[in-house]
C-alpha positions in Angstrom: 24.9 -28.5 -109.3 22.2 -29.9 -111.9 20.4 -27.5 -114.2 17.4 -27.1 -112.3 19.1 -26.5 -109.1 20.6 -23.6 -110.9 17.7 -22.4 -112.1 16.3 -22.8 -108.9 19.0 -20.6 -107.2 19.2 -17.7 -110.2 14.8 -17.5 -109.6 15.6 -16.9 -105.8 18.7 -14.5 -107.1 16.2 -12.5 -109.2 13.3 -12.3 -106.5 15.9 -10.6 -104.0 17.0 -8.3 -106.7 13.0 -7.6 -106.9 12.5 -7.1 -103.3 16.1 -4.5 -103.4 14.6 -2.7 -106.0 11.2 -2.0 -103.5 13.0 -1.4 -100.8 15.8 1.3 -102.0 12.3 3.8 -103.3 12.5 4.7 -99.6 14.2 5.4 -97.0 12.1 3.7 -94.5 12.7 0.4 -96.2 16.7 1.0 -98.3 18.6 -0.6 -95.4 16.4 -4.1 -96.1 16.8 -3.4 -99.9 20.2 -3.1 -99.6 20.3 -7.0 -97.8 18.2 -8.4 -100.0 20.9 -7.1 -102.8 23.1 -8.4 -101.0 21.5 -11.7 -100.4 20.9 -12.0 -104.0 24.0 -11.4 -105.5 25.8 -13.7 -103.0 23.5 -16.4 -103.8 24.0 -15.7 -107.8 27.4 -15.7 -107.4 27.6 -18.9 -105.1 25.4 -20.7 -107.2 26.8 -20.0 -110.8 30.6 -20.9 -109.4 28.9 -24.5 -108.4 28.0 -24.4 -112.4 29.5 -27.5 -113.7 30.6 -25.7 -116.9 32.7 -23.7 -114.4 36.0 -26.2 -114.9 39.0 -24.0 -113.6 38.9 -21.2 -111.0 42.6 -20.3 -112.3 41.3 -16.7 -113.0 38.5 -16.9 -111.1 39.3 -17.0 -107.4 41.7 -14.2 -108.1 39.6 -11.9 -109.5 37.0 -12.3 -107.0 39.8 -11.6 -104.2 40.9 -8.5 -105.9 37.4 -7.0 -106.8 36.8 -7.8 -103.3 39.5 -6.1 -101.8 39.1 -3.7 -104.1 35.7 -2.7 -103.3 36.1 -3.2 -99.5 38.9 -0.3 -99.5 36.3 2.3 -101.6 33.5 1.3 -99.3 35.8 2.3 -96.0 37.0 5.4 -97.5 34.7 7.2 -99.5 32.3 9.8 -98.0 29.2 10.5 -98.8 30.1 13.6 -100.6 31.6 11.5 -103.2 29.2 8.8 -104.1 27.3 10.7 -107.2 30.9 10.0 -108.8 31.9 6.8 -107.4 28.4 5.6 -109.1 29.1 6.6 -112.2 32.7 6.0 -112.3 31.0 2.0 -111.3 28.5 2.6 -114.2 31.7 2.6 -116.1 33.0 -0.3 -115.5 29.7 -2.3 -116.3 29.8 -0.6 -119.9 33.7 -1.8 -120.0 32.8 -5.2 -119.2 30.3 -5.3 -121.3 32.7 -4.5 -124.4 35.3 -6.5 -123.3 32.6 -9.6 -122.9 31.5 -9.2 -126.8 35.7 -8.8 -127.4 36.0 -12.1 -125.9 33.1 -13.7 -127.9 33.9 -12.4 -131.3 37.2 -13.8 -130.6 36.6 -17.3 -129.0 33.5 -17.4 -129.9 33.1 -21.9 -129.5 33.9 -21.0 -125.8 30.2 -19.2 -125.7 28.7 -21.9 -128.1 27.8 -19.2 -130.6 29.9 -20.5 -133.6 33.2 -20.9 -134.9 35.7 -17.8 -135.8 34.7 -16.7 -139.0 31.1 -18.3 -138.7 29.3 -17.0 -135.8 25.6 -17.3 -135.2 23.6 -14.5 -136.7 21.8 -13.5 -133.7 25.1 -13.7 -131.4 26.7 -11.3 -134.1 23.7 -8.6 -133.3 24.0 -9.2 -129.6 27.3 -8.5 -129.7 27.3 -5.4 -131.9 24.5 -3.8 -129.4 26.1 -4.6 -126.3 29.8 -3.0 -127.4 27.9 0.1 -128.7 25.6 0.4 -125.2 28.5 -0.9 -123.1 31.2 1.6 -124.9 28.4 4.6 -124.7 27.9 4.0 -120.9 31.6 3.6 -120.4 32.8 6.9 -122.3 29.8 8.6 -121.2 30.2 7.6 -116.9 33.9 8.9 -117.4 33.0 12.1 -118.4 30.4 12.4 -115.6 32.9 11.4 -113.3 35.0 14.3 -114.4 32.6 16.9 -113.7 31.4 15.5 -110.9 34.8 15.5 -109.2 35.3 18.5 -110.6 38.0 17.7 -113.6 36.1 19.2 -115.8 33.5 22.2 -115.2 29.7 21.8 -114.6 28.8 24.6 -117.5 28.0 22.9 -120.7 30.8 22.4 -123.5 29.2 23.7 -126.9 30.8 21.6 -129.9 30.1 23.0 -133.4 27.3 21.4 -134.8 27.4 19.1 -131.8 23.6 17.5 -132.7 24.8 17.1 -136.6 27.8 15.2 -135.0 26.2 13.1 -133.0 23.6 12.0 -135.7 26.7 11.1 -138.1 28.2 9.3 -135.4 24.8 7.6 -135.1 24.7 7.0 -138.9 27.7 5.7 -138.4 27.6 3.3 -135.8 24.1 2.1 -137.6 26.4 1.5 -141.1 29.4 -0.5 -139.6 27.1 -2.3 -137.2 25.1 -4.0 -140.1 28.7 -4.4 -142.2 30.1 -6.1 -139.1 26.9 -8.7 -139.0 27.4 -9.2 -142.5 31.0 -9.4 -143.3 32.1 -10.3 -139.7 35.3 -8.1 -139.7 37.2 -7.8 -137.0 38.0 -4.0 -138.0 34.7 -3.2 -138.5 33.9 -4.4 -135.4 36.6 -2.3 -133.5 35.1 0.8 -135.6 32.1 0.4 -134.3 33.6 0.4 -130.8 35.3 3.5 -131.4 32.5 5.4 -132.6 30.2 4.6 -129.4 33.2 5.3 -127.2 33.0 9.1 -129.2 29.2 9.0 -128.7 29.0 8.2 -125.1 31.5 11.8 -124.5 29.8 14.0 -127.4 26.6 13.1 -125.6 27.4 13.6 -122.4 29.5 16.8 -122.5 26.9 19.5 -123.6 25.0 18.2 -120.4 25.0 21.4 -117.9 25.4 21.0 -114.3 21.5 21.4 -113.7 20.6 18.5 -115.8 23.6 16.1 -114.3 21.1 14.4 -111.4 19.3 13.1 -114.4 22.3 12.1 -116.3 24.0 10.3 -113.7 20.1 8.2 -113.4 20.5 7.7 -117.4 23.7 6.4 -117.0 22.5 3.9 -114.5 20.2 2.9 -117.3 22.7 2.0 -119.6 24.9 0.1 -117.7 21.7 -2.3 -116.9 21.0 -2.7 -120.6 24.6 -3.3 -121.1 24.7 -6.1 -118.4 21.4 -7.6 -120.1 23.5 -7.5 -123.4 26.3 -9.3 -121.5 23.5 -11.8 -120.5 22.8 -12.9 -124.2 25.7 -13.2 -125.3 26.6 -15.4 -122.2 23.1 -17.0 -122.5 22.2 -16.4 -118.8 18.9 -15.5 -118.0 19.7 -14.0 -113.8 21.9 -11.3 -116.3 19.2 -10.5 -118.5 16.8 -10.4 -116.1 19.1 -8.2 -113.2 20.0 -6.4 -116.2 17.0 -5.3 -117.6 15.6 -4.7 -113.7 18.1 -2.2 -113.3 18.0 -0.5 -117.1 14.0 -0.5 -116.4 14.4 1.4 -113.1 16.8 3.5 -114.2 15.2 5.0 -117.1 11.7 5.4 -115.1 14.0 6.9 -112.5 15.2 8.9 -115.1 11.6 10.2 -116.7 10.4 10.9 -112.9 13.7 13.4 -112.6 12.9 14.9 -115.7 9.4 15.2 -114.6 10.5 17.3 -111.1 13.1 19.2 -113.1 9.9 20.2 -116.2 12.7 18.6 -118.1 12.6 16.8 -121.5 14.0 13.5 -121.1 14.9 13.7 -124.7 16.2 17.2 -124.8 18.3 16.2 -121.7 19.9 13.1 -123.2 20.2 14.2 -126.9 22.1 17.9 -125.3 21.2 19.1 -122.3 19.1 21.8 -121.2 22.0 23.7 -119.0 22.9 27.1 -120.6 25.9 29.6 -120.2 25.7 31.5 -116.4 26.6 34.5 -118.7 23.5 33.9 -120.5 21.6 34.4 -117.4 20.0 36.6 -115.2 23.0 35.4 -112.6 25.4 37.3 -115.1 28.1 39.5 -113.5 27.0 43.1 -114.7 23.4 42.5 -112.6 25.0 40.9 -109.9 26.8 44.2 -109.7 23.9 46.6 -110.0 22.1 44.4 -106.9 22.2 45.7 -103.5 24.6 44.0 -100.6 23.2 41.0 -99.2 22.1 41.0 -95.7 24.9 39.4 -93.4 24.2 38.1 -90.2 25.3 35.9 -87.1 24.6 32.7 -85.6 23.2 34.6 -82.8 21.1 36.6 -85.0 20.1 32.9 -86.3 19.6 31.5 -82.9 17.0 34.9 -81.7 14.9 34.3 -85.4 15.0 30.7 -84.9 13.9 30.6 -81.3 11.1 33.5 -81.7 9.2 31.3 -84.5 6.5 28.6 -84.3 7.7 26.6 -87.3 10.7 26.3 -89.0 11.4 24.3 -92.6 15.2 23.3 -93.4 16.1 22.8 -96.9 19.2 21.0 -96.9 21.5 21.0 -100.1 24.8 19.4 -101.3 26.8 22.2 -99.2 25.3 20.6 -96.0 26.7 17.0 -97.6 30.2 18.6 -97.9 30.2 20.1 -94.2 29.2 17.0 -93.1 26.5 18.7 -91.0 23.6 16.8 -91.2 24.6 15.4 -87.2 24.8 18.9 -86.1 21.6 20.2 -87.7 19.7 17.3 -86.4 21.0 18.4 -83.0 19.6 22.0 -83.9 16.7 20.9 -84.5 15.7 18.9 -81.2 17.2 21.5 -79.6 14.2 24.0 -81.7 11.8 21.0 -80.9 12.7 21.4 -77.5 11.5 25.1 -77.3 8.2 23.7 -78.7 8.3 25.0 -82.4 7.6 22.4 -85.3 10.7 21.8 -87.4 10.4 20.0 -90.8 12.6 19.3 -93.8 12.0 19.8 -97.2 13.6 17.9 -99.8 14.1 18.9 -103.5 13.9 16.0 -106.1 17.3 16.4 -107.5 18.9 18.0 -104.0 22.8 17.1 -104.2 23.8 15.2 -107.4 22.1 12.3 -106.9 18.8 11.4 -106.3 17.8 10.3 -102.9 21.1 12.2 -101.1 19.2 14.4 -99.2 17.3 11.4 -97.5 20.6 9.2 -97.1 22.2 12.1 -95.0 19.2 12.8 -93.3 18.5 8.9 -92.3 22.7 8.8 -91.1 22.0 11.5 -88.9 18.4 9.3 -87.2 16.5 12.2 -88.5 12.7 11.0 -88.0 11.4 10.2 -90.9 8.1 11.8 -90.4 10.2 15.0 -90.4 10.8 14.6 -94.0 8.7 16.0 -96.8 9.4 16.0 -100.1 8.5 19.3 -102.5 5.2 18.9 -103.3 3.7 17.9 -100.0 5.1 21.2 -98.0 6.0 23.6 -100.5 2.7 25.4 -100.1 3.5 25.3 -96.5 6.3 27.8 -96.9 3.5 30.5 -96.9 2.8 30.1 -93.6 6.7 29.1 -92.2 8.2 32.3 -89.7 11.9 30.9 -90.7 12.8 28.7 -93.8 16.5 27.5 -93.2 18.5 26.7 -95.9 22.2 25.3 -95.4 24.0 24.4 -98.7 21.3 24.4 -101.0 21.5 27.3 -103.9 19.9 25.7 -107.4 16.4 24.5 -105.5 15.7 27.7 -104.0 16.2 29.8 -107.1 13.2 32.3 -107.6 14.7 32.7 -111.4 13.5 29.1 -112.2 10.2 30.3 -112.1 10.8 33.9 -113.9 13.9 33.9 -116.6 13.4 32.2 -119.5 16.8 32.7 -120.2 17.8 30.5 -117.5 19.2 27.4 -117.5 17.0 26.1 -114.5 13.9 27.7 -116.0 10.8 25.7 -115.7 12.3 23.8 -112.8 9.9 23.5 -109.8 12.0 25.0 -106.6 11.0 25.4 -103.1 9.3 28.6 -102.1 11.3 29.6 -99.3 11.1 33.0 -100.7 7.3 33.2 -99.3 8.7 32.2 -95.4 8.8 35.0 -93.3 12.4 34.9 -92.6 14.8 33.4 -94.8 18.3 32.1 -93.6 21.2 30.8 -96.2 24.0 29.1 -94.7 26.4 29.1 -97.6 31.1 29.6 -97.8 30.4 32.6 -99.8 27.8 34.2 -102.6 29.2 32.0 -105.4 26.5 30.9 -107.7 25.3 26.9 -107.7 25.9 23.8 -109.5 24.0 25.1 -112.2 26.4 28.4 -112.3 23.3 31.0 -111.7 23.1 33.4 -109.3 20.4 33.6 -106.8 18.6 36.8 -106.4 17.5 35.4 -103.0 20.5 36.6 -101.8 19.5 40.4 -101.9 16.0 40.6 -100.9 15.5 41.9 -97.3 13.7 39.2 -95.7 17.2 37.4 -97.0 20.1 36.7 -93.9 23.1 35.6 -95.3 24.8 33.5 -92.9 28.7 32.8 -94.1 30.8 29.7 -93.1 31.3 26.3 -92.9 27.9 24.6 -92.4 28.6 22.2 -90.1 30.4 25.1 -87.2 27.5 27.4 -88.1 25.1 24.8 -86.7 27.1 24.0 -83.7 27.4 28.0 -83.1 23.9 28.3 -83.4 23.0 25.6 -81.1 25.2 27.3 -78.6 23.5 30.5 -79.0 20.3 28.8 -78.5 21.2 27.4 -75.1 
């Protein structure tokens, strides 16, 4: 394949990545982005085997066939519960390559056309030190998110002393070995600088409280874009800088727009975290105590509220994405619809622990998408709502965003459901949310608590309302 050709194909390549990138912002449109990714890549891939400097497919073919088969079992058995951590734990990987691209560089470095050992270009030494300390940071930093996503590790934030002092030394650090490296061209320097971004990337992330970790997981995304961009120079292929810096571009507006439906600091977020001690909070165990019992109630006490209003607004969580019960509560629904009263869904910005889960679920289950609002379009509708229905969802409802300073969600927007006349909870039991705070919704009286697995609690419910 001649140069142009190749350049030909990578333009194409980096159009379709484009036209992904528009079509994933909604839900109308993601199942086009995702072919047009698809398209893309294969043609990226296709065209930069035909590469003539691509002499031996030794290594090659067998690492495609593994990574292949690799991927193709993950894609047929993960559920969609599990994808916030099977992203990052992928984000990881792209920091790791990363790092062990610039390895393979520094070592071989007349295999990249960057020098001899001993006497690399200049500008290829910088490349390299930036992409090992991006690539190690997003690789240290996904692993730990993985953790707490899956639940290795808890979602409340994990104070180290002096934890901001320690990350600016490791900064100062990594900003003193990395010029060394460039100058000297050590080979231990540059494997200090690798282990001081791998320490970053978990000294960052760790503070980071279960409230802010929608955001993180979007940041994370971020890096691993700049990291492949970094890969890009140092290989000295444009489709990598330019996928690259598509998806570290989107993923740190991505990023910003979270922070901006969460009143977070992007800043304050990255650099620490925002989420605070549940014991800390108004959620703490001595005030849970002094509250009153929660209402408990049935699904046939559901079913009577349900059918007796004219509109109805479902706010589904991640507890719904556990259950699995977005099929049943679209089958709720029409069967509300049915009765003639007007059903809508409300969706939080950071509902489940990824942005855009909510809407995934919802478009599985062939909910309409007219249905779907997100929080500012119908969150002064609640007002006027006779029953807001929430199954799974605990952090986005929480009245003490908008009252506890002391909180670690305060300043968060949340959905009103509060002002509905009737508010129903589908939830396994009172425990607190991701964020670990209680929710004082619970005690009201307007509050019915309805306990058990989401997905049966629907399908009693739609029972009862035959």
């Amino acid at each position: 394949m001649s140069e142009n050709l190749l350049a030909l194909c990578y333009l194409i390549s980096s159009v379709c990545f484009v036209m992904a990138l528009r079509g994933l912002s909604s839900p109308k449109t993601s199942r086009m982005g995702n072919l047009y990714g698809q398209a893309g890549m294969t043609l990226a891939v296709g065209a930069t085997l035909a590469n003539p400097s691509v002499t031996s497919f030794g290594w090659i073919i067998p690492a495609l066939v593994a990574g292949a088969g690799v991927g193709l079992f993950i894609a047929k058995r993960i559920v969609m519960t599990a994808l916030p951590q099977l992203v990052a734990a992928f984000h990881s990987l792209v920091g790791l390559a990363a790092v062990c691209v610039a390895l393979a560089a520094f070592a071989l470095p007349e295999a990249f056309g960057i020098g001899t050992v001993g006497n690399v270009h200049t500008g290829s030494l910088v490349e390299m030190c930036l992409g090992v300390i991006v690539g190690s940071i997003t690789f240290s930093g996904s692993v730990i998110a993985f953790a707490k996503l899956q639940g290795i590790m808890g979602g409340k934030p994990i104070r180290l002393p002096f934890h901001h002092g320690l990350n600016a030394l490791l900064f100062a650090g990594l900003v003193i070995f990395g010029t060394l490296f460039v100058m000297g061209q050590s080979q231990e320097l540059f494997l200090i600088v690798i282990a001081l971004s791998l320490i970053l990337g978990v000294t960052l992330i760790i503070p980071i409280g279960g409230a802010d970790m929608p955001v993180i997981v979007s940041m994370l995304n971020s890096y691993s874009g700049w990291a492949a961009a970094g890969i890009g120079f140092t290989l000295e292929n444009n489709l990598l800088i330019i996928t690259g810096a598509l998806v570290g571009a989107s993923g740190a507006i991505l990023s910003y727009i979270m922070c901006k439906g969460m009143n977070r600091s992007l800043w304050n977020v990255v650099f620490g975290g925002l989420g605070g001690d549940a014991g800390a909070t108004s959620g703490d165990k001595g005030q849970a105590e002094a509250r009153p019992p929660a209402k408990v109630g049935s699904a046939e006490d559901a079913a009577f509220l349900l059918s007796n209003a004219t509109s109805v607004i479902i706010v589904p969580g991640y507890g719904m994405a556990v259950a699995q019960a977005q099929h049943a509560l679209r089958e709720m629904s029409d069967a509300l619809k049915e009765k003639g009263i007007r059903v809508r869904y409300a969706i939080h910005p950071v509902a489940g622990r990824m942005p855009g889960h909510m809407n995934v679920l919802l478009a599985e289950a062939n909910v309409p998408y007219d249905d779907v609002f997100e929080l500012e379009d119908i969150n002064n509708d609640f007002a006027t709502t006779d029953v807001a229905f929430v199954i799974g969802a605990n952090d986005v409802t929480n009245p003490v965003a908008k009252s506890d300073p002391t909180s670690p969600i305060y300043g968060m927007p949340v959905l009103d459901v509060e002002r509905a006349r009737t508010t129903l909870f589908i939830k396994r039991s009172m425990a607190s949310g991701y964020a670990g705070v209680d929710n004082e919704l619970f005690y009201r009286d307007a509050t019915m608590m309805l306990f058990g697995d989401a997905k049966k609690m629907c399908e009693h419910i739609i029972k009862a309302l035959a």
